[in-house]
C-alpha positions as semicolon CSV with decimal commas, in nm:
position;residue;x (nm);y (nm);z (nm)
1;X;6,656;15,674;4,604
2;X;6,830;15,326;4,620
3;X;7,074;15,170;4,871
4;X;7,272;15,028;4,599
5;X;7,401;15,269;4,299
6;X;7,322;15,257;3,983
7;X;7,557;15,209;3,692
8;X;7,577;15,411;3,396
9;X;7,841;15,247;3,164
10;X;8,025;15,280;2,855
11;X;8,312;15,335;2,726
12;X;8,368;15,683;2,855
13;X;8,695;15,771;2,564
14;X;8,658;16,023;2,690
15;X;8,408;16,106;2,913
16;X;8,241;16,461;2,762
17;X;7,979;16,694;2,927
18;X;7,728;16,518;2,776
19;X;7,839;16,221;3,006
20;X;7,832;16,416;3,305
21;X;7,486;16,613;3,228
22;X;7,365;16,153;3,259
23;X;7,567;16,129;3,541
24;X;7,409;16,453;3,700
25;X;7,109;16,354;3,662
26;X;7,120;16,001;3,757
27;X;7,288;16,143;4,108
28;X;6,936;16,410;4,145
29;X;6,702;16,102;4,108
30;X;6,885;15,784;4,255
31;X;7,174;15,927;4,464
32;X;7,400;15,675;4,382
33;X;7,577;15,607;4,017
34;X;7,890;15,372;3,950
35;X;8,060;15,463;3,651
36;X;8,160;15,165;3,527
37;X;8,402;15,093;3,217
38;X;8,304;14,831;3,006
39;X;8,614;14,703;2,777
40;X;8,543;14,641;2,504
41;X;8,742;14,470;2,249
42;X;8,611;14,594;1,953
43;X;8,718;14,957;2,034
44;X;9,032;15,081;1,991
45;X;9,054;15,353;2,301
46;X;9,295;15,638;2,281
47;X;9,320;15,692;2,662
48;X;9,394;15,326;2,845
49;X;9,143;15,197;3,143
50;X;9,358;15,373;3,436
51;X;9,370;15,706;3,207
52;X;8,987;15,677;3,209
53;X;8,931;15,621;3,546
54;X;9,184;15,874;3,649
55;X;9,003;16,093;3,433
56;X;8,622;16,040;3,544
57;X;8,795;16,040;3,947
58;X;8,932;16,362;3,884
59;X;8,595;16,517;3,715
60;X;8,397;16,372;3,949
61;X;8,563;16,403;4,267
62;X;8,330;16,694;4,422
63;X;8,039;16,462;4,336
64;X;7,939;16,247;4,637
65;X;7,791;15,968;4,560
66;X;7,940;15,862;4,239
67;X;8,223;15,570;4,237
68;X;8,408;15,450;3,957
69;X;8,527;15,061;3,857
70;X;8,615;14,871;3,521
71;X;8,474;14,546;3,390
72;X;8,595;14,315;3,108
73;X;8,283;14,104;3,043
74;X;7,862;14,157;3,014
75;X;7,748;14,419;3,171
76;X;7,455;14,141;3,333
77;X;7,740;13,982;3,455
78;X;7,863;14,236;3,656
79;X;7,580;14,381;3,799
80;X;7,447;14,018;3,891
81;X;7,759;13,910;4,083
82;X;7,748;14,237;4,266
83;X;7,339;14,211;4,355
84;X;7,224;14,530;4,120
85;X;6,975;14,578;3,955
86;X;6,967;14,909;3,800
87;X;7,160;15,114;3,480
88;X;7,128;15,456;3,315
89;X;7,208;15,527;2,976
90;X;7,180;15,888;2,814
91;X;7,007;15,909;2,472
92;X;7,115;16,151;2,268
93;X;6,865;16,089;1,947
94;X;6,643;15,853;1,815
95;X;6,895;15,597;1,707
96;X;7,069;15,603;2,045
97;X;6,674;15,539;2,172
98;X;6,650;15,250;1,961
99;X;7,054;15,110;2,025
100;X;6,935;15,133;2,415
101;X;6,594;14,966;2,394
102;X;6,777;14,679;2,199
103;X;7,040;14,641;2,455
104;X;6,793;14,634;2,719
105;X;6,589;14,370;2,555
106;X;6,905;14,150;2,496
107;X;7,037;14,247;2,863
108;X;6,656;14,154;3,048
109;X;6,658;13,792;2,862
110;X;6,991;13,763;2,995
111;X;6,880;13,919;3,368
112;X;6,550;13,968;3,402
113;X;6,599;14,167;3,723
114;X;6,806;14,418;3,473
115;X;6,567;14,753;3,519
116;X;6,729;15,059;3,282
117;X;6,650;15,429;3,255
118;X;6,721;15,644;2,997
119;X;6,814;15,988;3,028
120;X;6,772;16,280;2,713
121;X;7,043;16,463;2,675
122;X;6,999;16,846;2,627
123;X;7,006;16,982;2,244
124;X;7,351;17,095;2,263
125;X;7,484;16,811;2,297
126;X;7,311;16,596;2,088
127;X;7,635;16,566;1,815
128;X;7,840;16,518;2,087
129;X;8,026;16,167;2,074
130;X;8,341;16,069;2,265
131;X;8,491;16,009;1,895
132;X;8,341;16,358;1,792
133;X;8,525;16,477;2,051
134;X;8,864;16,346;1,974
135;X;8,771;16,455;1,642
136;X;8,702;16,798;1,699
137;X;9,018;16,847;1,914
138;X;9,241;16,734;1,656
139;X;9,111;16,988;1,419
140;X;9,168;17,264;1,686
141;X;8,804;17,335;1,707
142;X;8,677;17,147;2,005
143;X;8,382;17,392;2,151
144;X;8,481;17,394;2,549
145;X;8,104;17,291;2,623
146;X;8,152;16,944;2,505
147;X;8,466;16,853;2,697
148;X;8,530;16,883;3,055
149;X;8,859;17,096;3,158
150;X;9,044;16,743;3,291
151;X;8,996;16,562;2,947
152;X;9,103;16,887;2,761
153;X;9,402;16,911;2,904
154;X;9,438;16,516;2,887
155;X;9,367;16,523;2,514
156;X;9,642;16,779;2,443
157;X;9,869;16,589;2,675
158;X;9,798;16,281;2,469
159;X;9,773;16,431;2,098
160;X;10,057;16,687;2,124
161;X;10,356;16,450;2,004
C-alpha cells in the first residue's frame, strides 16, 4: 500500500457503479484513492462540480480511505504540486485500453514520475458510460446496477422539470 493516495479521475457526470467497482478496487490494492474531478471545458456536465462532489461524498462516505477534490488544469499538474505519483483508470474495452495507454504516454513525457494502473471493469458494465447513464434514465429504463441509489435519486431530482 502507499502513504500517499492514489487518484482515479474523470469526470465522474455522474459517477455509476462501474466507477465505484475502480474505486473498490483501487481501495483493496493501494488503500488510499482521491477522487479527483478534472474540469473540463470541453464537456458540458449536467450536475455542476459541488453536485459531483456532493454526490461521490455521499456514495462514498462508508469508504475509509477515499477523499474527494476538484482540479481545473492537467492532471500532471496536480499530482506534481501535491508530490504523487500514482493514478487509476478503469478500462472498460479495448478502446478505453488504447484512450488510457495514450494518455499515459502524453501524461509520463509531461511527468515522468506519473506511474498509472488500469483496472477491467466486470462484463456488466462494460456499456456503461456516465452519458449512457443519463441516457438511459431519460428513457425510463436505467437498469439499477449501473447507477448508485444517490445519483438516481439526483438524476430524477435534476431531470424531473
Amino acid at each position: 500500500m502507499t502513504q500517499n493516495p492514489v487518484i482515479f479521475q474523470g469526470t465522474f457526470d455522474p459517477f455509476t457503479c462501474g466507477h465505484l467497482a475502480v474505486l473498490t478496487q483501487a481501495l483493496a490494492v493501494f488503500g488510499q484513492v482521491r477522487v479527483l474531478l478534472l474540469i473540463n471545458p470541453d464537456k458540458k456536465p449536467l450536475f455542476s462540480v459541488d453536485e459531483r462532489e456532493k454526490l461521490i461524498r455521499e456514495i462514498t462516505a462508508d469508504f475509509p480511505g477515499v477523499s474527494v477534490d476538484h482540479f481545473d488544469g492537467l492532471l500532471v499538474d496536480y499530482m506534481r504540486a501535491r508530490g504523487l505519483t500514482v493514478c487509476v483508470r478503469g478500462v472498460r474495452n479495448q478502446t478505453d485500453a488504447a484512450y488510457e495507454l495514450r494518455n499515459h504516454q502524453l501524461s509520463s513525457a509531461l511527468y515522468p514520475s506519473l506511474k498509472t494502473f488500469l483496472f477491467a471493469c466486470r462484463p456488466e458494465w462494460s456499456a456503461v458510460s456516465s452519458s449512457q447513464v443519463k441516457e438511459m434514465y431519460q428513457q425510463g429504463c436505467l437498469p439499477a446496477a449501473w447507477a448508485p441509489e444517490t445519483v438516481r435519486r439526483a438524476l430524477s431530482k435534476k431531470l424531473s422539470h
